[in-house]
Every structure is written in structure tokens, then in C-alpha cells.
N, C-alpha and C positions, 0 to 999 in steps of 0.2 A: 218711497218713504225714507228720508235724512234716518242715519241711526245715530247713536250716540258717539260723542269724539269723548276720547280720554283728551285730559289735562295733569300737564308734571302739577302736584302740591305744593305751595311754599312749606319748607324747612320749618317745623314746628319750632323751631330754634336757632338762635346767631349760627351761623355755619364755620366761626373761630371755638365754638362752647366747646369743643374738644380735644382743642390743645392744652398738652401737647401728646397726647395720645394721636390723635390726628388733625395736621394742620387747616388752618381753611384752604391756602389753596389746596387739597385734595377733597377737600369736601365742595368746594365750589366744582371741580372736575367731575366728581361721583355724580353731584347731584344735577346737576344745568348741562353735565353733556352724558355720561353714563345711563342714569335716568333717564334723562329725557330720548333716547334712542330708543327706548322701548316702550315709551308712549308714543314718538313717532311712527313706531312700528307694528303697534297694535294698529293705530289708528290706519293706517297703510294698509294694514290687512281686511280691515274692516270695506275700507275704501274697495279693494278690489270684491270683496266679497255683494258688496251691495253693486257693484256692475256687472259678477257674474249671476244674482236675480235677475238684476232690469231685462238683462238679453238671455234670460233662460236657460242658462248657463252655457250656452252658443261659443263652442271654442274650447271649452273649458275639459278637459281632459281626469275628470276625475280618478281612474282608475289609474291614473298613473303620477297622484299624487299623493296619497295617504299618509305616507312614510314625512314628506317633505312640509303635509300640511299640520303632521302632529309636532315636528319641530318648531313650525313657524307659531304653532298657538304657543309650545309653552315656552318657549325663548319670546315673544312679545306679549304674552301674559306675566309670565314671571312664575309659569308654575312647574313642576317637572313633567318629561313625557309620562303617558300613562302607564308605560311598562315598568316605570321607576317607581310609582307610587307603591305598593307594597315593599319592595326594598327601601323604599327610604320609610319605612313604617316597621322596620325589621321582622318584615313577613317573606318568607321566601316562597 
């Protein structure tokens, strides 16, 4: 079963509309290669995870990724790892 691909957004806005606080070319940089690395990268991950279902996850080493797979979700989701979330909630 195809799952869903992420797609980088167009810029709700001219990518100059913040000069000169920050130029376009930096927003052209942030958003067309910064951004988009981590739609590449979700989508990448997504990619291997729909090949470790097809083959039952045959190969696939779970127990010796946890640590490595909770990086990779929230560096190509965009969200922090889970043990950050109550510290960044200033819960300790």
C-alpha cells in the first residue's frame, strides 16, 4: 500500500518580503534547500519503513535502533525527541 509523500509548501509570501531583516537569498536557502531536506527526509524514512512492512521487516534489527529511530522521526518531522517534550514544556 503507497503511503503518503510529504511535499515542501510554497512560501505563503515573496521570499524578498523580509528584507531587510532577512534577505531573499537566505530565504531562498532556508526554504528550497533547508526545508526541503527534511521533506526529503521524512519522505525517505517513510520509503524505508514501507519496505521494512512489505518484507516483514526481514533484516531489520529493531532492537538495535530505538535511540537512532527516535532521532530520525523528530529531525525529519520537525518535532523534538520525546524525552525533550516536557522540558521544552518546562516540566521537569
Amino acid at each position: 500500500m503507497p503511503h503518503h509523500r510529504y511535499k515542501l509548501p510554497d512560501l505563503t509570501y515573496a521570499y524578498n518580503a523580509l528584507i531587510p531583516t532577512i534577505s531573499e537569498e537566505i530565504m531562498r536557502l532556508h526554504h528550497d534547500k533547508h526545508h526541503l531536506a527534511y521533506v526529503n527526509g521524512a519522505n525517505a524514512a517513510l520509503d524505508k519503513l514501507q519496505k521494512a512492512r512489505e518484507t516483514g521487516f526481514a533484516g531489520v534489527d529493531v532492537k538495535a535502533t530505538p535511540t537512532s529511530a527516535n532521532s530520525t522521526r523528530s529531525k525529519n518531522s520537525s518535532a523534538p525527541p520525546p524525552n525533550k517534550l516536557k522540558e521544552a514544556a518546562g516540566q521537569y
